[in-house]
VEXGU-980035 format. One line per 5 residues: number of its first residue (from 0); for each residue x, y, z of C-alpha. Coordinates in pm, 1 decimal, always signed. Example, Ala and Ser with C-alpha at 12.3 -4.5 7.8 and 13.67 -1.06 7.14 Angstrom:
2
0	+1230.0:-450.0:+780.0 | +1367.0:-106.0:+714.0 $
// end
This chain:
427
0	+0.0:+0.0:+0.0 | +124.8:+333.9:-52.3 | -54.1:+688.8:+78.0 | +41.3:+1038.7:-17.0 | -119.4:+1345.6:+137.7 $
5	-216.8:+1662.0:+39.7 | -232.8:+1861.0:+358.6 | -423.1:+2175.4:+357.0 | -381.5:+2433.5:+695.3 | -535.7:+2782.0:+702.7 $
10	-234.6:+3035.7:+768.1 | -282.6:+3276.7:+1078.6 | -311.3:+3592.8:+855.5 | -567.5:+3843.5:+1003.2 | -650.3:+3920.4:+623.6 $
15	-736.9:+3704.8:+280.9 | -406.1:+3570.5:+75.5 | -515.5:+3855.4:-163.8 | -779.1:+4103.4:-70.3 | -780.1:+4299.6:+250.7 $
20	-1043.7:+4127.8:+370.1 | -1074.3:+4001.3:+747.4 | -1010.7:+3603.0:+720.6 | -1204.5:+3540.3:+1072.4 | -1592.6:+3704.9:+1018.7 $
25	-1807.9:+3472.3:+1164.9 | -2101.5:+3601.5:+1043.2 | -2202.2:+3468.1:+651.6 | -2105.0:+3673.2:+362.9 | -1987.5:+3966.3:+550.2 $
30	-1617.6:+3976.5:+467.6 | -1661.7:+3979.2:+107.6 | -1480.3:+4204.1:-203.8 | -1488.7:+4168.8:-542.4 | -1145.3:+4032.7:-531.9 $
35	-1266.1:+3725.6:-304.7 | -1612.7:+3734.9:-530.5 | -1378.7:+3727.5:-837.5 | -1584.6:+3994.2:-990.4 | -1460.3:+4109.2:-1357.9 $
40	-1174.0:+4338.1:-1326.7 | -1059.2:+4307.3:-1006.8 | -714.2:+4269.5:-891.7 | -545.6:+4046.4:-657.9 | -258.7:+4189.9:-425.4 $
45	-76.3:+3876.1:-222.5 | -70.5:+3887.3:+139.6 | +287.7:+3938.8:+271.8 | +231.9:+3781.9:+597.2 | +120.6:+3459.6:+407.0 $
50	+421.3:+3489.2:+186.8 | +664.3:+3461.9:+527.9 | +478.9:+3200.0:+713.0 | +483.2:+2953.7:+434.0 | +847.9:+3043.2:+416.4 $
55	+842.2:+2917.5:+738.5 | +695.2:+2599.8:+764.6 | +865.9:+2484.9:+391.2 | +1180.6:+2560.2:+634.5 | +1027.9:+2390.5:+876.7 $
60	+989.5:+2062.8:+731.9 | +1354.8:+2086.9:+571.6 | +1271.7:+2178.3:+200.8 | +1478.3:+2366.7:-55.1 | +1354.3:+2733.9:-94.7 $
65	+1324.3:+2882.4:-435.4 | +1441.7:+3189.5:-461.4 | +1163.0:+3365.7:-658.3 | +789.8:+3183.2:-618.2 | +492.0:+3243.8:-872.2 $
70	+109.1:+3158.2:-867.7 | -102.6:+2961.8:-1143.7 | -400.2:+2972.6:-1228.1 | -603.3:+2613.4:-1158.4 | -868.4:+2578.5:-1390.0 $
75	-1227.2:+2416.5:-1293.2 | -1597.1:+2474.1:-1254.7 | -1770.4:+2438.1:-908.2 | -2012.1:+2648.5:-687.5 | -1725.4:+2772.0:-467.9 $
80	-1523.8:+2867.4:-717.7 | -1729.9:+3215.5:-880.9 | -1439.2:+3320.3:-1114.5 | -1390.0:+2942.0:-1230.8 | -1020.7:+2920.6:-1167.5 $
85	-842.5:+2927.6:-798.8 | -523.7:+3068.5:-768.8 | -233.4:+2844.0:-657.8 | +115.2:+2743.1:-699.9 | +297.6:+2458.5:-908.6 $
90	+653.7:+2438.9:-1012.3 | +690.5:+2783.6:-872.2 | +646.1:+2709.1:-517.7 | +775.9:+2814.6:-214.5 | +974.1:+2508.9:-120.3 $
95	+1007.7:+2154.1:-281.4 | +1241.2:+1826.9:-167.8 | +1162.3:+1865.3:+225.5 | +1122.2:+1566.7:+449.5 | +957.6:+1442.4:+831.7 $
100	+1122.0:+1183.2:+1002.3 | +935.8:+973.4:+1186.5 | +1017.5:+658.2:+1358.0 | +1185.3:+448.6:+1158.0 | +1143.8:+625.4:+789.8 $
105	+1174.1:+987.2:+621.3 | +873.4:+1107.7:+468.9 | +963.6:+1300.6:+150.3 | +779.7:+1621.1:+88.8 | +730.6:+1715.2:-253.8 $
110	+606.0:+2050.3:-203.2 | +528.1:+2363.0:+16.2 | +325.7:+2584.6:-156.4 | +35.8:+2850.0:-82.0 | -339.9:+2908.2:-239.4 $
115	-637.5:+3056.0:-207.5 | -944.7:+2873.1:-6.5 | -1297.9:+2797.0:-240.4 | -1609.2:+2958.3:-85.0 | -1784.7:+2720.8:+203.6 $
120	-2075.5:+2502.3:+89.1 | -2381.8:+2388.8:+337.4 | -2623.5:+2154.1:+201.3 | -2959.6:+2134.8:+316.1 | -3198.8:+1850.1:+227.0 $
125	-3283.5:+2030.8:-93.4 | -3096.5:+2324.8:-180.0 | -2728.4:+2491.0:-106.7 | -2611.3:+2775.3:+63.2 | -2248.8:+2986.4:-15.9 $
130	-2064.4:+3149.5:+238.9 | -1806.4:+3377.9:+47.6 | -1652.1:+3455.5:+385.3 | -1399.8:+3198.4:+322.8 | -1332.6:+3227.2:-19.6 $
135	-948.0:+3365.8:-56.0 | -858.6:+3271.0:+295.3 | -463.0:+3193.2:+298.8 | -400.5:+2825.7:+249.4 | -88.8:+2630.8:+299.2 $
140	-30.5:+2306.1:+137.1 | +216.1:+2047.5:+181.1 | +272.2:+1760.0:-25.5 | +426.1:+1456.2:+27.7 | +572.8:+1201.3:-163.8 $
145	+378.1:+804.8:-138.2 | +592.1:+678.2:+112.6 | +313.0:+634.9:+362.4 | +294.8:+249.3:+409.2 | +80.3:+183.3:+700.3 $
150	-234.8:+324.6:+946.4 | +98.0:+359.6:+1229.1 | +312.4:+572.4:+990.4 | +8.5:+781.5:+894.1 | -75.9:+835.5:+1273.7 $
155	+273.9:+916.4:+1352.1 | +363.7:+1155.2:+1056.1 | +17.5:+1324.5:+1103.5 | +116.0:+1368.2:+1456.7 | +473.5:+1513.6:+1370.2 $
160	+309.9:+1695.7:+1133.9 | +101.0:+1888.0:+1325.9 | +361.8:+1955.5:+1572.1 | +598.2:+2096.2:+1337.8 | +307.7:+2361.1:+1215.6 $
165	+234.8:+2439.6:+1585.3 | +579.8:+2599.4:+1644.6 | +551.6:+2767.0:+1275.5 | +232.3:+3000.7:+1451.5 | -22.3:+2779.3:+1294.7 $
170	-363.9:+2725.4:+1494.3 | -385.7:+2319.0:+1472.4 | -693.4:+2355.3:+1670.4 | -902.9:+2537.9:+1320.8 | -1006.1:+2272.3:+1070.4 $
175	-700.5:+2109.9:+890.3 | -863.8:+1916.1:+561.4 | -635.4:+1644.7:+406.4 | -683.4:+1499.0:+71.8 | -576.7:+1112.3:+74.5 $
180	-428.5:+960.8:-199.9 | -391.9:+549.6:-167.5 | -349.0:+279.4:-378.2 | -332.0:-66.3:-260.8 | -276.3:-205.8:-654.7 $
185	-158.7:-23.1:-879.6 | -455.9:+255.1:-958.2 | -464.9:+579.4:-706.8 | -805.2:+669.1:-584.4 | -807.5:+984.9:-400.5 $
190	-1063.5:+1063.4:-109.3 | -1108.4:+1462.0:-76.6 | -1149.7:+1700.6:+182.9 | -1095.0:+1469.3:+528.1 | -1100.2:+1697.3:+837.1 $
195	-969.3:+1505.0:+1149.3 | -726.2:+1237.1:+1211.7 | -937.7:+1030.2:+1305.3 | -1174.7:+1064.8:+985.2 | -856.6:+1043.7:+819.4 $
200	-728.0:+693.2:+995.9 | -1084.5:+611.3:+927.5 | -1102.4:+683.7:+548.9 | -751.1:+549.8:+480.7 | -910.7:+203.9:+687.5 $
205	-1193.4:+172.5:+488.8 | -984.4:+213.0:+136.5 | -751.7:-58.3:+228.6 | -1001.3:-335.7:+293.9 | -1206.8:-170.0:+5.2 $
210	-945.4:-192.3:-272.5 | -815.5:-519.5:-148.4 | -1129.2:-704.4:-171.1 | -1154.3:-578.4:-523.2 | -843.8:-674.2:-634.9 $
215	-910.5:-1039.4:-445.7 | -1243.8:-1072.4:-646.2 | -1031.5:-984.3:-950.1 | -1230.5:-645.4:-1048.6 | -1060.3:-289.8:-1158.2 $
220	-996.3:-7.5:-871.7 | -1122.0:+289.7:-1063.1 | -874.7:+613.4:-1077.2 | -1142.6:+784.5:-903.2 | -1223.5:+1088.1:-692.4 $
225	-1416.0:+980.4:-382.9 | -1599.2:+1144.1:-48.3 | -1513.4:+979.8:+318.8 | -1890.1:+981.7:+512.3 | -1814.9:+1051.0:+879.0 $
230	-2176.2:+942.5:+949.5 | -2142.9:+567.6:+732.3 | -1774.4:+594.2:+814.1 | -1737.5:+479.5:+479.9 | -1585.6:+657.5:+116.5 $
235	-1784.5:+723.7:-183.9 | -1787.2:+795.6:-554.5 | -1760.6:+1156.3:-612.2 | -1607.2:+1219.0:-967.1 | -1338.2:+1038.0:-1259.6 $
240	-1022.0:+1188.7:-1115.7 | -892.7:+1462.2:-1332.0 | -585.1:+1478.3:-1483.5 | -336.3:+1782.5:-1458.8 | -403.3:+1854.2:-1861.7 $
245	-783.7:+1857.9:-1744.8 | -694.8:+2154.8:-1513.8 | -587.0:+2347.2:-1762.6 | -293.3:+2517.2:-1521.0 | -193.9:+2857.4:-1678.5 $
250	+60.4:+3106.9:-1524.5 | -130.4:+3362.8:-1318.0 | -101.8:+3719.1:-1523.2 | -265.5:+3937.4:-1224.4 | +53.2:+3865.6:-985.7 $
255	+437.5:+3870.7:-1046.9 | +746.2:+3686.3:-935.5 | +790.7:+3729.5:-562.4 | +1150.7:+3687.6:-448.0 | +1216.2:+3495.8:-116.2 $
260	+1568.3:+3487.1:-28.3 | +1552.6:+3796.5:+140.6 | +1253.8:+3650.3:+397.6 | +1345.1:+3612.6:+733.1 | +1122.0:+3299.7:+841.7 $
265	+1002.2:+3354.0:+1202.4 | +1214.2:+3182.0:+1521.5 | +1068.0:+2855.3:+1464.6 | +1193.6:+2560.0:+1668.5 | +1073.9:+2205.9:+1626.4 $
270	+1043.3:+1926.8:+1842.6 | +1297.4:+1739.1:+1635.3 | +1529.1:+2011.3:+1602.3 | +1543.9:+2051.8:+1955.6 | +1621.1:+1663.1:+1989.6 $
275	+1943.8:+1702.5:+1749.9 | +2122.5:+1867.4:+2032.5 | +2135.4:+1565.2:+2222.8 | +2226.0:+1260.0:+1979.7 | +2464.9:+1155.9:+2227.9 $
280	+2188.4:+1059.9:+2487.1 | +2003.8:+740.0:+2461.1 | +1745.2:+740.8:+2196.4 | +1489.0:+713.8:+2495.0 | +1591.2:+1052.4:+2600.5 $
285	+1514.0:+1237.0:+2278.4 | +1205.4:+1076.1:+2218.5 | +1084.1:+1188.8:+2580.8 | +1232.7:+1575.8:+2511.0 | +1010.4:+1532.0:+2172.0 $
290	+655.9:+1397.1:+2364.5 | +692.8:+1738.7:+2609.2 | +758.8:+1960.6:+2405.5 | +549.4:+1850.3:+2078.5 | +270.9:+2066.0:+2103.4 $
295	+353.3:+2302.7:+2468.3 | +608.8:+2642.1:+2406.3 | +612.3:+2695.7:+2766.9 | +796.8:+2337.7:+2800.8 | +1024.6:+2430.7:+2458.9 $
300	+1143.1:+2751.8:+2649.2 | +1194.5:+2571.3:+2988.0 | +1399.1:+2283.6:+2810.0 | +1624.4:+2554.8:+2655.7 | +1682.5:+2698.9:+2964.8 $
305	+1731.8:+2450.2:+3180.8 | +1988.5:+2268.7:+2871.8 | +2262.9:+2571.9:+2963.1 | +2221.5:+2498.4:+3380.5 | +2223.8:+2141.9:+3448.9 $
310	+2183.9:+1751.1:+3325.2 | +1928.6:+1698.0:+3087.8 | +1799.1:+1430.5:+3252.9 | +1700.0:+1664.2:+3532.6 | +1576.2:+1904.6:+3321.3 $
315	+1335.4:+1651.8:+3149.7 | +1200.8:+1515.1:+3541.6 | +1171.5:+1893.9:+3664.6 | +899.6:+1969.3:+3346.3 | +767.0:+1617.2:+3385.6 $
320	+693.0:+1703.4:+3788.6 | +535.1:+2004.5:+3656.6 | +335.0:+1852.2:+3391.2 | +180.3:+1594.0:+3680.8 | +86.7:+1909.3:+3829.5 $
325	-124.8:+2013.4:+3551.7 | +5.9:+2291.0:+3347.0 | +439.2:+2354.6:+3261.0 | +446.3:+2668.6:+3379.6 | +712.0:+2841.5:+3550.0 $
330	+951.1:+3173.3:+3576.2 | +1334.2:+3060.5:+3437.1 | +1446.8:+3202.5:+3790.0 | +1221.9:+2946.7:+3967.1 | +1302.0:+2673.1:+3740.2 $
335	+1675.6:+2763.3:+3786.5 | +1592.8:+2729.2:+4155.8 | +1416.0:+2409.0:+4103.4 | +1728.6:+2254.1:+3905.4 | +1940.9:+2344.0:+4146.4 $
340	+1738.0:+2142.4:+4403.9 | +1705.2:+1882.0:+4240.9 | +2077.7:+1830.2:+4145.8 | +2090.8:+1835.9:+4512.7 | +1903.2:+1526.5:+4569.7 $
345	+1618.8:+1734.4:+4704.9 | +1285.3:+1596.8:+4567.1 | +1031.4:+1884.1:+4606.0 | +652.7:+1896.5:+4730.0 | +357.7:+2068.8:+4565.8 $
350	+364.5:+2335.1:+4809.3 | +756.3:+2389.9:+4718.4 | +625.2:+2400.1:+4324.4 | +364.7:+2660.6:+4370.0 | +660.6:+2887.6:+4600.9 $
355	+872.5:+2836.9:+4296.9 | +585.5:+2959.0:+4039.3 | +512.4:+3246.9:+4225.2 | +851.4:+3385.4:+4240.7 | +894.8:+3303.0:+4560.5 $
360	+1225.6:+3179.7:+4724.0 | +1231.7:+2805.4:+4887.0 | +1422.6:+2619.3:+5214.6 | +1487.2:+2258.3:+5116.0 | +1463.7:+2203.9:+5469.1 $
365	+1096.9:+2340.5:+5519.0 | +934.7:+2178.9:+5131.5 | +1185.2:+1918.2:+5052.1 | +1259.3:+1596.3:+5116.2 | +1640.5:+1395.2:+5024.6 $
370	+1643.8:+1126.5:+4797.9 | +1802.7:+922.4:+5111.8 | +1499.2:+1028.8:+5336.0 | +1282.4:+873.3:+5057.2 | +1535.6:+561.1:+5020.8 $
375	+1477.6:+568.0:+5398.0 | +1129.2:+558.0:+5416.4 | +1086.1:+235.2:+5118.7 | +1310.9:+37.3:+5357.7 | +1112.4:+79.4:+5651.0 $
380	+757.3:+32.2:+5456.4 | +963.3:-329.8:+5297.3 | +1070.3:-432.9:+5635.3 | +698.9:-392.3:+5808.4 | +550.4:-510.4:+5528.2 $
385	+696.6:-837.8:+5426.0 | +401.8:-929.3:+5334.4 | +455.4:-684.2:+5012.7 | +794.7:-786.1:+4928.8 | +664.5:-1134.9:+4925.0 $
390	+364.8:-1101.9:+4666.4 | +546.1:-870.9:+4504.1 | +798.7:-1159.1:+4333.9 | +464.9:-1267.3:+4189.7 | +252.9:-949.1:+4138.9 $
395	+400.6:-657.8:+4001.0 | +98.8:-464.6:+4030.4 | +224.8:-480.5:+4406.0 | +472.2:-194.2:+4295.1 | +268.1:+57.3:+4250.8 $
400	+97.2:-23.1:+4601.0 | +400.3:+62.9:+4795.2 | +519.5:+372.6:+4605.2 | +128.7:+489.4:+4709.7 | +256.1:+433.9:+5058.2 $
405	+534.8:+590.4:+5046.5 | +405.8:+875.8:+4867.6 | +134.0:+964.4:+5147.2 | +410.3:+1078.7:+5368.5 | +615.1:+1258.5:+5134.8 $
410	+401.1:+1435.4:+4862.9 | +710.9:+1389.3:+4593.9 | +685.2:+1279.5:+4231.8 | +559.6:+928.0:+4214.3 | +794.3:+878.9:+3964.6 $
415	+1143.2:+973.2:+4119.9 | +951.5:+714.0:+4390.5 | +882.1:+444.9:+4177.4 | +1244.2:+485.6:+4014.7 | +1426.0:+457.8:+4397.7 $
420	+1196.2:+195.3:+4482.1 | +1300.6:+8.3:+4173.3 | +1691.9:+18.3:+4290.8 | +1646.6:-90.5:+4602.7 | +1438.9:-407.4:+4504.3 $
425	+1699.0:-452.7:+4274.9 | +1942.3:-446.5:+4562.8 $
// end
């Protein structure tokens, strides 16, 4: 099986990718133009701010940058599309030959590249409605090569993904549509406009079994566009796929060659960037510095901090004590503090936290407690319960039983428990 994606994420521009305007009314029809109406004679003008934040994430998920970028014209007739033809990009895109790693492959990107949203269609039982407030909304595309084998890998790059377009300024939370491409044989069917990972796992599930129980019955997979049902959780026959000659892709007259070499993309650091600092550590370590900080700044910034002051083991179990607690928040003076403590061999309470986030200064001796108090403390639970040490050779579950013991004295990390507790059953 092989899956390629065509990713499609609205860019946080407070204007359209070429009108001025607003690309968040709520209210139908009521940011409209004739540039977004694509009324004769009008004019687009491209949105700067798009311009730099696709810049951004083509950097983002490592491609090549041309140094001058153009727009097409895509040729077809639909509804949402009033001046028949929707302005996008091509060979002249912002970034091409890009990658995501995931776990155990590189995904190829084969393009970056930016276009204008169609209007919104609502159906009703028997009639339509348009809502031009959407039409010329900034788009950004990406565009990957088939190397998507499995329903993991599409899970995990979709995942990635996302992360990577949280730290380019991109709101992952508005609707992200994906079109699926997947052939099981050798014939591509593509399912359109999936919002949701899960609709998207769901869709690319569906396909599989659909195509391979075709091809077992010995009948042609049509080169088809199709529709993905959330309600049947099914796809369905929407149109022959069209073929780029059917597009009838023409260089777009209204706009000119944009250079951008001289963009400065904005401080964007990624998860996996972040991780490339430490490919001495254990692989463990990088993929736990990846799961804090995939989709949380505040944790990013703490991580940076904290790299330049101590171990980056502590670092990672000072913003996993914090994360128990709820929310990774903290000043970089109080999380200096909190290193410091903790390179000590002083495991904090919540009460010490809360000092800490509040600026506040903190005794060890009044809100902490030594790793050897806590060492302390497992040896005496062990030696009055024997009982525990006993079912424990044959119940691990009994583990987590004593590190709640301990735990209710000394309101520490369960974790830095459980790992103490671990040592000295192993002694």
């Amino acid at each position: 099986m092989k899956i390629g994606l065509e990713v499609h994420v609205a860019l946080p521009t407070k204007s359209k990718l070429f009108c001025s305007c607003s690309s968040g009314a709520e209210e139908p029809n009521t940011a409209i133009c004739p540039t977004c109406l694509g009324f004769p004679g009008s004019r687009p003008m491209l949105n700067e701010e798009a311009l730099k934040r696709s810049v951004t994430i083509a950097k983002a998920v490592h491609c090549k940058v041309n140094e001058k970028t153009h727009f097409i014209r895509k040729v077809y007739f639909y509804p949402d599309l009033p001046k028949s033809y929707q302005i996008t990009q091509l060979e002249g895109a912002i970034g091409h030959c890009g990658y995501v790693d995931i776990e155990r492959k590189r995904i190829r990107i084969r393009r970056v590249q930016i276009e204008e949203d169609p209007a919104r269609i609502i159906h009703a039982d028997d009639y339509s409605l348009l809502d031009f407030n959407r039409s010329g909304v900034a788009l950004n595309e990406i565009v990957t090569e088939p190397d998507i084998e499995s329903e993991a890998e599409l899970r995990e790059f979709m995942s990635e993904l996302r992360s990577i377009l949280f730290y380019a300024g991109v709101d992952i939370d508005k609707e992200m549509k994906v079109d699926l491409n997947i052939s099981v044989g050798a014939e591509k069917v593509e399912i359109k406009n999936i919002t949701g990972i899960k609709n998207l796992v769901d869709a690319e599930r569906f396909e599989e079994k659909r195509q391979e129980e075709l091809i077992a019955s010995n009948k042609r997979v049509a080169t088809e566009t199709r529709s993905y049902s959330e309600e049947t959780m099914s796809t369905v026959p929407s149109r022959e796929k069209e073929t780029d000659e059917e597009y009838g892709f023409i260089y777009e007259p209204d706009l000119a060659v944009y250079p951008t070499n001289g963009i400065i993309p904005y401080a964007t650091v990624i998860a996996s960037e972040l991780a490339k600092q430490y490919s001495g550590k254990r692989k463990e370590t990088i993929k736990t510095i990846k799961e804090l900080v995939m989709f949380d700044r505040e944790a990013l910034k703490l991580i940076q901090y904290g790299a330049g002051q101590s171990n980056i083991e502590t670092v990672i179990n000072a913003i996993e004590v914090l994360k128990r607690r709820g929310k990774i928040r903290m000043p970089e003076k109080g999380f200096g503090k909190m290193l410091d403590l903790l390179d000590k061999g002083i495991v904090l309470d919540d009460d010490a936290i809360a000092a800490l986030n509040d600026g506040e200064d903190v005794e060890a001796e009044k809100h902490g407690v030594s790793t050897e108090e806590i060492d302390r403390e497992i040896l005496n639970v062990l030696s009055q319960r024997p009982d525990l040490v006993k079912e424990y050779k044959t119940n691990k579950k009994v583990f987590n039983s004593i590190v709640g013991i301990v735990i209710k004295k000394y309101k520490v990390s369960p974790k830095h428990v459980a790992e103490r507790l671990a040592l000295v059953l192993g002694e």
